[in-house]
KOLDOKE-496441 format. One record per residue: residue in three letters; x, y, z of N, C-alpha, C in turn. Coordinates in pm, whole numbers, padded with zeros to 5 digits, always signed. Atoms other than C-alpha are relative to their C-alpha. Layout:
ALAXYZXYZXYZ ...
This chain:
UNK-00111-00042-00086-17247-09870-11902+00095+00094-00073 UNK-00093-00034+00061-17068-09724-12166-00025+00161-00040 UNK+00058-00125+00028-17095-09317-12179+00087+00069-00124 UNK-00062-00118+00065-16793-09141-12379+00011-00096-00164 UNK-00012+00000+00143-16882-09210-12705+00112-00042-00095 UNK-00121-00098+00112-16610-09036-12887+00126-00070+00053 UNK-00144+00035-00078-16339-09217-12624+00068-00113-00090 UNK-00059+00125+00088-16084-09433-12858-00006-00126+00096 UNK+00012+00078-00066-16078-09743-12730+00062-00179-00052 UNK+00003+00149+00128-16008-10120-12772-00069-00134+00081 UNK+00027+00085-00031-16122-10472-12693+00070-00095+00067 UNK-00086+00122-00074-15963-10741-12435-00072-00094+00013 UNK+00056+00115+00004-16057-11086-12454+00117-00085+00100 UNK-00055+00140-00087-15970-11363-12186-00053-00104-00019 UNK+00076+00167+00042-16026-11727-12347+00099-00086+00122 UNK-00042+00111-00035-15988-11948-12100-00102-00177-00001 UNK+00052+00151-00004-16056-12331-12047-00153-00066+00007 UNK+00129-00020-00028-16395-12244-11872-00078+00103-00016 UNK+00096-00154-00010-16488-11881-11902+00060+00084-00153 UNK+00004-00110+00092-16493-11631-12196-00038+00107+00026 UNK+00058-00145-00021-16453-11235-12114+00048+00074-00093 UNK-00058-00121+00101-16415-10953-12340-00081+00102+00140 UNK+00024-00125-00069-16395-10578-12178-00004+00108-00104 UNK-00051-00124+00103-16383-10237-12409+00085+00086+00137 UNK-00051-00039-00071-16135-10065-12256+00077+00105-00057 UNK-00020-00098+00056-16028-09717-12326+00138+00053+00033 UNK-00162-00009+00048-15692-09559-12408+00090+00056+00141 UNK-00051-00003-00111-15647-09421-12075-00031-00073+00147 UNK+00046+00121-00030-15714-09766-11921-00136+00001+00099 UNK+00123+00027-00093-16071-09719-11767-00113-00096-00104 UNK+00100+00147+00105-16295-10045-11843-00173+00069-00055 UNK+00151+00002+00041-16623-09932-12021-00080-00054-00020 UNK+00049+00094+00008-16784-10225-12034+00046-00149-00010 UNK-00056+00097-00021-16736-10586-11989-00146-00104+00014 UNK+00095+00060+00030-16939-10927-12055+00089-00127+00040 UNK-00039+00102-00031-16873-11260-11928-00079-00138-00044 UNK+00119+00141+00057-16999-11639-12022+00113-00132+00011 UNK-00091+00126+00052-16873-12011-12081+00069-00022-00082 UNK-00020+00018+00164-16634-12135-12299-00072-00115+00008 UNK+00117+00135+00075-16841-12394-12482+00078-00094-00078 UNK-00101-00002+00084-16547-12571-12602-00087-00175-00068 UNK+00068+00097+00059-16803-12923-12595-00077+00019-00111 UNK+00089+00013+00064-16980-12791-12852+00143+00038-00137 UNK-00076+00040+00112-16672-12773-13107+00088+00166-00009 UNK-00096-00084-00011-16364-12530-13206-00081+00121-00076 UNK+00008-00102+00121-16584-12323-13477-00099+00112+00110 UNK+00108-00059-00032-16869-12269-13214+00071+00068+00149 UNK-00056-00077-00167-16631-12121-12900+00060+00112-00119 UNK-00047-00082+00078-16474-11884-13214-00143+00087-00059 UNK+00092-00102-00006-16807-11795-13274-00069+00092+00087 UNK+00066-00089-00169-16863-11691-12873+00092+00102-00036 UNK-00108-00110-00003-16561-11510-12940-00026+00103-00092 UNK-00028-00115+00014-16619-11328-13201-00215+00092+00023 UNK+00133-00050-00029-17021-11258-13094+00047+00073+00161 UNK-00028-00072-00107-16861-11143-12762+00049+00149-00029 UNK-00066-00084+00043-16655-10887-12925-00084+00090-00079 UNK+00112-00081+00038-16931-10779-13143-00066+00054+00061 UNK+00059-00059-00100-17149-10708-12862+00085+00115+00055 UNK-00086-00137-00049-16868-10463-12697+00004+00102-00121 UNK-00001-00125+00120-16819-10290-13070-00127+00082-00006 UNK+00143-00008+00023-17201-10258-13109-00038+00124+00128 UNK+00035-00133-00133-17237-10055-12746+00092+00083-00012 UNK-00112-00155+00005-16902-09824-12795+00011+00033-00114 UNK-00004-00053+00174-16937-09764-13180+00146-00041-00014 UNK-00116+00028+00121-16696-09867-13445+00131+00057-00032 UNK-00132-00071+00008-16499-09602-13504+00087+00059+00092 UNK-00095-00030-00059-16346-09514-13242+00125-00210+00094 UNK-00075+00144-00052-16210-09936-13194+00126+00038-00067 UNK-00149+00011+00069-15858-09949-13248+00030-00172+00010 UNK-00030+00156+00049-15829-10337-13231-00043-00052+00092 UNK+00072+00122-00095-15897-10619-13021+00150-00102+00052 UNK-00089+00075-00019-15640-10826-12799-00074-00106+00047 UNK+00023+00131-00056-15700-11184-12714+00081-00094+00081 UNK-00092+00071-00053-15517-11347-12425-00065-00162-00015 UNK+00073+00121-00013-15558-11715-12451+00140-00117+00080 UNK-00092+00104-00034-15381-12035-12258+00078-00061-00088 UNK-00085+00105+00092-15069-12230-12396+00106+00106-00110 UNK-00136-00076+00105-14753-12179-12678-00127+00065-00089 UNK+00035-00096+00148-14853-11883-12913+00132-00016-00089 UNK-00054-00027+00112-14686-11874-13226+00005+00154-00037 UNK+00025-00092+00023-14705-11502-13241+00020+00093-00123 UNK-00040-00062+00076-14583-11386-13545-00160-00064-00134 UNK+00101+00062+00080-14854-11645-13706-00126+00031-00021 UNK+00105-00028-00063-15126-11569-13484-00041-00181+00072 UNK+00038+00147-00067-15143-11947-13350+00020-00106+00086 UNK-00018+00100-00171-15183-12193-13065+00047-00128-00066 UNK-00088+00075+00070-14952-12437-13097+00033-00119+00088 UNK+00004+00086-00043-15006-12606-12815-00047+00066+00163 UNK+00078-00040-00083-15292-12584-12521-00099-00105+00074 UNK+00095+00128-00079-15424-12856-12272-00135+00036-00001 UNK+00162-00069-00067-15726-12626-12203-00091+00015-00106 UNK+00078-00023+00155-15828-12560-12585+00032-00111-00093 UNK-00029+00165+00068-15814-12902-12736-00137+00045-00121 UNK+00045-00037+00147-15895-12833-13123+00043+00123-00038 UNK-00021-00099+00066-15732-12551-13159+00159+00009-00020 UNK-00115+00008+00089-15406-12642-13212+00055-00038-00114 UNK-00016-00080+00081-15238-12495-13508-00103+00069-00125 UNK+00031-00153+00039-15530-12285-13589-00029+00076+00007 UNK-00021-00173+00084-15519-11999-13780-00093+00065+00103 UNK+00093-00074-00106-15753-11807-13458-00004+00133-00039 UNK-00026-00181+00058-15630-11440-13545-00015-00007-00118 UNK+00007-00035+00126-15675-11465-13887-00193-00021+00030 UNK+00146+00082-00003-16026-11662-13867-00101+00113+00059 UNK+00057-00165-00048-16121-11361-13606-00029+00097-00067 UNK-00028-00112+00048-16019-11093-13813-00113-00010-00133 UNK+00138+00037+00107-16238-11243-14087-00129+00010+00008 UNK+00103-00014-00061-16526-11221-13937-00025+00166+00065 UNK-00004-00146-00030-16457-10872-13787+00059+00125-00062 UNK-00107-00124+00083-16254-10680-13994+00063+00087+00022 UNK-00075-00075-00056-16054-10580-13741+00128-00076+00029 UNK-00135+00106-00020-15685-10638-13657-00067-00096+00156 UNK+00017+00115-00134-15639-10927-13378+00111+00002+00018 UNK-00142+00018-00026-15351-10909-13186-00037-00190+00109 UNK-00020+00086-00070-15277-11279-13026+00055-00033+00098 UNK-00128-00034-00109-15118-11322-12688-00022-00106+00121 UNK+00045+00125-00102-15062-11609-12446-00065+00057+00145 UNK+00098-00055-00118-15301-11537-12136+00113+00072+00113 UNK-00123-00043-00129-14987-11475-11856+00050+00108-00068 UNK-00059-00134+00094-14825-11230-12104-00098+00113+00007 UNK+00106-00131+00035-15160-11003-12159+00020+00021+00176 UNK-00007-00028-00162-15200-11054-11760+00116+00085+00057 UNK-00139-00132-00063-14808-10900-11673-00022+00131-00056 UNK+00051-00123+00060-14901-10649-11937-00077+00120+00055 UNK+00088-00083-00083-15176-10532-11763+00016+00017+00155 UNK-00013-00030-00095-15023-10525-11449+00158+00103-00014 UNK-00085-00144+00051-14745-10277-11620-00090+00140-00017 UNK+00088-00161+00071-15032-10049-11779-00064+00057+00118 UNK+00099-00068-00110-15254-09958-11463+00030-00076+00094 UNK-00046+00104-00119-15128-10233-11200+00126+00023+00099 UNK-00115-00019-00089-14905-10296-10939+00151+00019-00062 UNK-00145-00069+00104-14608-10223-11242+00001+00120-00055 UNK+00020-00113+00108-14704-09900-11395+00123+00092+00042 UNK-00113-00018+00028-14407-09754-11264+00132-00028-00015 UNK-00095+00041+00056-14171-09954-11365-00013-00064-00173 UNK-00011+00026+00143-14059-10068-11718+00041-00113+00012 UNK-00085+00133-00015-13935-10409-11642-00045-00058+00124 UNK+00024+00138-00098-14092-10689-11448+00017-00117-00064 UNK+00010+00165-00011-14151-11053-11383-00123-00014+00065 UNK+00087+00058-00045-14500-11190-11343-00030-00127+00037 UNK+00048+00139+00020-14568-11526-11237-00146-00043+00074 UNK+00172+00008+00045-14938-11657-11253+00041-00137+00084 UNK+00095+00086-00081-15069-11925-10955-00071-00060-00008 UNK+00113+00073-00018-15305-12138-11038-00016-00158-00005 UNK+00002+00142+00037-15395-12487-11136+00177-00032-00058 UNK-00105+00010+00044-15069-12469-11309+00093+00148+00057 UNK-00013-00125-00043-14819-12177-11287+00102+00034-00137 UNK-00066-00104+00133-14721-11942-11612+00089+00101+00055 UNK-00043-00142+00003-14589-11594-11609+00042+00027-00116 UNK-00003-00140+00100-14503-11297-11816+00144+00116+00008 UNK-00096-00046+00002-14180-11123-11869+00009+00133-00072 UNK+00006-00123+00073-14202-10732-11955+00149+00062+00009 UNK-00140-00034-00010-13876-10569-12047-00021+00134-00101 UNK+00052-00147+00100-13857-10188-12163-00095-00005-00050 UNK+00108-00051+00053-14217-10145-12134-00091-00128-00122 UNK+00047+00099+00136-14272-10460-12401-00005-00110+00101 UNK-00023+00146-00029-14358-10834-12356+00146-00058-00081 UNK-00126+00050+00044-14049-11035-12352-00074-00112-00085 UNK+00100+00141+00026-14175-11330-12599+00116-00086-00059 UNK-00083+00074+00107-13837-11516-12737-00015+00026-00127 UNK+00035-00035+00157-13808-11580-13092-00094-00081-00049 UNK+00159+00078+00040-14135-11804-13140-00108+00081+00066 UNK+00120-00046-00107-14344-11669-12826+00030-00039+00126 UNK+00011+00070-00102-14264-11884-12541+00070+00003+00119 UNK-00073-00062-00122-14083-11683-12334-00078-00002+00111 UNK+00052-00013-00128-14155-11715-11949-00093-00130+00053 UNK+00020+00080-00025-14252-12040-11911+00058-00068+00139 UNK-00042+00008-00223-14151-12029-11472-00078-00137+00009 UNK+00025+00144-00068-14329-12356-11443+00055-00134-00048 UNK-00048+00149+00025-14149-12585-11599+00112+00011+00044 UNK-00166-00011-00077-13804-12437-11420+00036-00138+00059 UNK-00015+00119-00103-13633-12722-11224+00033+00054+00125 UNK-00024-00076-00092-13662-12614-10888+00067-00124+00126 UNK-00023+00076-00057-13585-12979-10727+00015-00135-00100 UNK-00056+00072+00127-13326-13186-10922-00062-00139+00061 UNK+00119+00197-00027-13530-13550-10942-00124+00038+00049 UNK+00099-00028-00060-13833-13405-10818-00113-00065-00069 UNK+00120+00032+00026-14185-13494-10863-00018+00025-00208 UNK+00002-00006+00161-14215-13582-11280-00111+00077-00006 UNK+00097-00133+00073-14417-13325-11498-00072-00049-00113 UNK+00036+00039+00141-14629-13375-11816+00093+00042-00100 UNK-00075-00032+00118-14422-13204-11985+00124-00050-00031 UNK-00120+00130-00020-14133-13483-11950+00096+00041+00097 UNK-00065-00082-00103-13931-13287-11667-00004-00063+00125 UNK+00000-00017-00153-13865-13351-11306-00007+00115+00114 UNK-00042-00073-00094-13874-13111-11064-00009+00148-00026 UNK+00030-00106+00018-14051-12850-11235-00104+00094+00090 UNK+00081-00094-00147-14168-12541-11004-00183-00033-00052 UNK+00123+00066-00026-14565-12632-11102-00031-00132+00081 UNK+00056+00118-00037-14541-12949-10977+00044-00030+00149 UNK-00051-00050-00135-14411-12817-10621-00032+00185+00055 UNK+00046-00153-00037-14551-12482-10580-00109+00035-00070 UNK+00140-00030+00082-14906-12484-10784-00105+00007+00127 UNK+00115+00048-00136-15248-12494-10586-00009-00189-00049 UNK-00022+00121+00025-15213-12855-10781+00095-00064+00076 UNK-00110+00026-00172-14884-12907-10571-00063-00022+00122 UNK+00066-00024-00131-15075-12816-10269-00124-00122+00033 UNK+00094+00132-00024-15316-13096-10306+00049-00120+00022 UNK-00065+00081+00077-15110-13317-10453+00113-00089+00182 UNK-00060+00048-00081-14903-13313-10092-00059+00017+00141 UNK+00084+00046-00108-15161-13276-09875-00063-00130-00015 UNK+00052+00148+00031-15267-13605-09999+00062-00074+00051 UNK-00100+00064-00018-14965-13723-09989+00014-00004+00175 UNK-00001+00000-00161-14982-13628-09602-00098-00031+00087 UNK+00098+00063+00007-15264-13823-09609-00110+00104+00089 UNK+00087-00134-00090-15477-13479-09459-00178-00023-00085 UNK+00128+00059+00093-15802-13639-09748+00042-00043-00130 UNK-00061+00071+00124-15817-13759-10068-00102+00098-00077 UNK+00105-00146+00087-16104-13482-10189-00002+00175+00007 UNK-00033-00143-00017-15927-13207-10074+00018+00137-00139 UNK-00070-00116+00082-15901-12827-10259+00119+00062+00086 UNK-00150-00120-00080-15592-12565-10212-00080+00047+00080 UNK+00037-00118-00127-15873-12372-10022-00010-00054+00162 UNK+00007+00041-00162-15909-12640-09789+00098-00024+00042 UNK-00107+00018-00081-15571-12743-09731+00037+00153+00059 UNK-00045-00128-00061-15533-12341-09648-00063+00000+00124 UNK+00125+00048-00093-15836-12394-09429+00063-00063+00140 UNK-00054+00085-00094-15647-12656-09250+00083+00057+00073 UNK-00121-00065-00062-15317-12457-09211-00035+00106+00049 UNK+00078-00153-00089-15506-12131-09085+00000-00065+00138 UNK+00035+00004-00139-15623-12325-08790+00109-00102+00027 UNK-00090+00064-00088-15323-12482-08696+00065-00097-00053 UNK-00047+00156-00001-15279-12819-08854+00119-00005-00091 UNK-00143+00012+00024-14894-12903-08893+00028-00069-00124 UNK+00013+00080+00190-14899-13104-09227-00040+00101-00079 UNK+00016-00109+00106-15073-12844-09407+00043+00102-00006 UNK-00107-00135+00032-14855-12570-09304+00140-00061-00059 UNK-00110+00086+00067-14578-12836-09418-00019+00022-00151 UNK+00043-00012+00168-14756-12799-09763+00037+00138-00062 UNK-00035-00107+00058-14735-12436-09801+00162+00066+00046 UNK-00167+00010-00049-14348-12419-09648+00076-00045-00083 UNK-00047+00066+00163-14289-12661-09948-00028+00108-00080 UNK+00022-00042+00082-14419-12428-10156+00037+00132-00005 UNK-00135-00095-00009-14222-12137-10053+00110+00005-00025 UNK-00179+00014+00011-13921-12285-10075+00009-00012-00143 UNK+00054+00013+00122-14025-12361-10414+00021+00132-00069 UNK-00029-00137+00051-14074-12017-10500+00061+00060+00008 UNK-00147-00091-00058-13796-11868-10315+00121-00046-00094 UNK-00076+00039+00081-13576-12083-10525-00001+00104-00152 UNK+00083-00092+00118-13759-11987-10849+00010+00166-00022 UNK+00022-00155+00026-13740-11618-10783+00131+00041+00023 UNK-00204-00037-00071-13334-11639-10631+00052+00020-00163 UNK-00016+00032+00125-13310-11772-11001-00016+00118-00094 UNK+00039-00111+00089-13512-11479-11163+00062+00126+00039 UNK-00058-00133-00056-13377-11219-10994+00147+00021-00034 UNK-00135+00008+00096-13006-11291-11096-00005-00007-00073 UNK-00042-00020+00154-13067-11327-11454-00059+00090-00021 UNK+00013-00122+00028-13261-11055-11479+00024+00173+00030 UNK-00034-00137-00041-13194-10776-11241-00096+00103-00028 UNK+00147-00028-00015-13553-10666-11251-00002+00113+00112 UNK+00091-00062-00096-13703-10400-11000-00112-00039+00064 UNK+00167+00074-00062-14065-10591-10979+00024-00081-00040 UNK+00011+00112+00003-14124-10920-10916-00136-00036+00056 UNK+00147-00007-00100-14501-11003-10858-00033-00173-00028 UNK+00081+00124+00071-14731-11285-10832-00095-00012+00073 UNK+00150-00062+00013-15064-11326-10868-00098-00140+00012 UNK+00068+00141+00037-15331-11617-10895-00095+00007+00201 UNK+00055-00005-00044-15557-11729-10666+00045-00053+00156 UNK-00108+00078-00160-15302-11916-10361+00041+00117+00019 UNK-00040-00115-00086-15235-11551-10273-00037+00038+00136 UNK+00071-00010-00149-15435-11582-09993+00049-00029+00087 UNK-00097+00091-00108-15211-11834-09843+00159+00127+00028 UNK-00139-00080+00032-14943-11524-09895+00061-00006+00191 UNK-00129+00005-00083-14852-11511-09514+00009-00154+00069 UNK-00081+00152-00019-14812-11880-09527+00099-00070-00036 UNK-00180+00073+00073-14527-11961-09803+00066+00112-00043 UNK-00062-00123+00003-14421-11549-09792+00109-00041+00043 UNK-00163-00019-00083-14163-11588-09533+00122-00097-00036 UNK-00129+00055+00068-13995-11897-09646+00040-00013-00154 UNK-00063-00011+00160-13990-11789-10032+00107+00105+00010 UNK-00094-00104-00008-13836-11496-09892+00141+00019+00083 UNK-00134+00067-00045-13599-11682-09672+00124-00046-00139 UNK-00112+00108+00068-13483-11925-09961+00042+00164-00124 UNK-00083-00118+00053-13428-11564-10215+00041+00078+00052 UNK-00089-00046-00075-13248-11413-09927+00116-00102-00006 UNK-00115+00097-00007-13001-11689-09893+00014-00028-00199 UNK-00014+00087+00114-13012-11783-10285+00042+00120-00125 UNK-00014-00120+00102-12969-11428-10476+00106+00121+00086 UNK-00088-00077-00004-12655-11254-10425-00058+00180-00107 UNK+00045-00123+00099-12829-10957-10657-00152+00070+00104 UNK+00111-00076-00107-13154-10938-10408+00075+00049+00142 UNK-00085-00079-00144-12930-10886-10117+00068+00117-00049 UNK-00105-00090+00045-12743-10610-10286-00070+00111-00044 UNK+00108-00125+00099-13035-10406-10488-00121+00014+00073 UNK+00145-00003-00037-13355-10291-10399-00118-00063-00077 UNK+00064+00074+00060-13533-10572-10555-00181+00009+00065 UNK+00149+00035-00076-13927-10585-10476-00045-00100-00046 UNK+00050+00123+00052-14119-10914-10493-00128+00024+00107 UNK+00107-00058-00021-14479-10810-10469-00091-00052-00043 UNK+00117+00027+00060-14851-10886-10476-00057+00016-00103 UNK+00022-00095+00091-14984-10825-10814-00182+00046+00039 UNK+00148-00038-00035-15343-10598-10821-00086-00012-00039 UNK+00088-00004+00034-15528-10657-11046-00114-00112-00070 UNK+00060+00125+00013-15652-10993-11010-00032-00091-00131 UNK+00046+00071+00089-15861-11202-11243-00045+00148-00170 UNK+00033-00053+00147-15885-10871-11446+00111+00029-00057 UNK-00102-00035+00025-15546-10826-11530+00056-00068-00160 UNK+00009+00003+00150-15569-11022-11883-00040+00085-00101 UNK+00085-00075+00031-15841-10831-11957+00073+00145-00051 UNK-00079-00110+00068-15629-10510-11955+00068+00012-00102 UNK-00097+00018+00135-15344-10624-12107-00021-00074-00093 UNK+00029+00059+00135-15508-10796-12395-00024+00134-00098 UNK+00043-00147+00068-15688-10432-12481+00102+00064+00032 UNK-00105-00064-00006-15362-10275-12395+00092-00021-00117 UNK-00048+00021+00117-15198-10434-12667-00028+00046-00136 UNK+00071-00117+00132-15393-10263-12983+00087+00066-00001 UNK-00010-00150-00009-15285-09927-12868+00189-00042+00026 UNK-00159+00068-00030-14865-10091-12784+00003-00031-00209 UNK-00037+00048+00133-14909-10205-13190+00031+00155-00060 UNK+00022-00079+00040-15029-09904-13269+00103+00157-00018 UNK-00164-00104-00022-14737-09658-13153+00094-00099-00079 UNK-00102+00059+00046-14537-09954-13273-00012+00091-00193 UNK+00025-00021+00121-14692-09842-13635+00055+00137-00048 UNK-00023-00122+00056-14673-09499-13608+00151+00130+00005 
């Protein structure tokens, strides 16, 4: 798949829980190739670091060497970023605190930039995505759980450890439904596709239900499960009344796979940050779909190289 040779280029890696992708992806973001597989995480921490870096090899190996400028790796959970290390990750159990970017780099002898999965994802929906013209968003990530990604002048926002943008553990409902992470009333645990089960259950609608079916349900009518995603608007509408006053942002997206349900908990997220953000009533705030789906790590992992790289020069 891969024709321009000579085109600089770099590597994006998406480690997640179940799947391992690397893309080569070239400086003026068109994907040249891309490879997908399991993570294998049952078979131990050394032998999913060896998918990783045999994935990555394979992409170097078809676009030649010299024109790689590095390799980004989005992965789930706290990065340590200055370290290169996971520091804490439900989904990668054995790999907290290690050394991953170094261990990589050893093996390849190329830099490794490290980057929590939601972060590379907003990234890449700045570089070629529904952000590229703006310099300043807010991503927040949908899924089983719910992350996001905070870009500010063109950069990831990351605090002073990494762990900036952590939108799901907000409190969006004081006493609310407890969290793992010792919390009440954090927006995952009222606005996830986990939420969405969690209170269709509760509305006794099955007990083996997915988010797709409680959507399923609320498509054709049934009043409980549009109760579920109404919760989960208000949820977000809160959540975003919140983001939108402290930051004063232009884009606000979000992304994940409950987008589908979008004209089901749209109107009342956009009720409760109409009534809840004195700054969205006033500015031309947008709070938008993001585009570029499940590949949007992918970018912004290989987007990152070439972001060090100006940083260098």
């Amino acid at each position: 798949m891969i024709a321009a040779a000579m085109t600089e280029y770099s590597i994006g890696v998406d480690l997640g829980g179940t799947n391992l992708r690397a893309a080569a992806i070239s400086r003026d973001g068109a994907m040249l190739d891309k490879i997908g597989g399991s993570t294998h995480l049952s078979a131990g921490r050394d032998a999913v670091v060896a998918d990783i870096v045999g994935a990555i090899r394979t992409m170097r190996d078809k676009a030649g060497g010299a024109r790689l400028m590095g390799v980004g790796i989005g992965v789930p959970g706290f990065i340590e970023i200055e370290k290169g290390l996971i520091v804490g990750s439900n989904n990668l159990p054995g790999f907290d605190g290690f050394p991953v970017r170094d261990e990589i780099e050893k093996h390849l002898g190329t830099r490794v930039i490290l980057e929590n999965d939601a972060n590379a994802a907003a990234m890449g929906e700045k570089w070629i995505g529904a952000g590229r013209e703006v310099q300043d968003l807010v991503l927040l990530t949908l899924g089983t759980g719910i992350g996001g990604g905070i870009i500010s002048g063109g950069r990831i926002l990351h605090g002073f450890v990494g762990m900036a943008g952590e939108f799901g553990h907000m409190t969006v409902v004081p006493n609310g439904n407890p969290c793992g992470c010792g919390n009440y009333g954090c927006l995952e645990k009222h606005a996830s596709a986990t939420a969405i089960v969690a209170m269709a259950r509760m509305l006794s609608l099955g007990e083996d239900l997915t988010s797709e079916a409680v959507y399923q349900l609320a498509e054709a009518g049934n009043a409980k499960a549009k109760m579920c995603f109404r919760a989960m608007g208000e949820a977000l509408g809160i959540a975003l009344a919140n983001l939108i006053n402290v930051f004063n942002f232009p884009l606000f997206l979000l992304s994940g796979g409950v987008l589908a349900a979008w004209d089901l908990f749209a109107p009342p997220m956009m009720e409760q940050i109409e009534l809840r953000s004195f700054t969205y009533r006033n500015v031309h705030t947008r709070v938008e779909k993001a585009t570029l789906g499940n590949e949007a790590g992918l970018f912004g992992a290989a987007y990152l190289p070439f972001l060090q790289q100006r940083a260098d020069s």
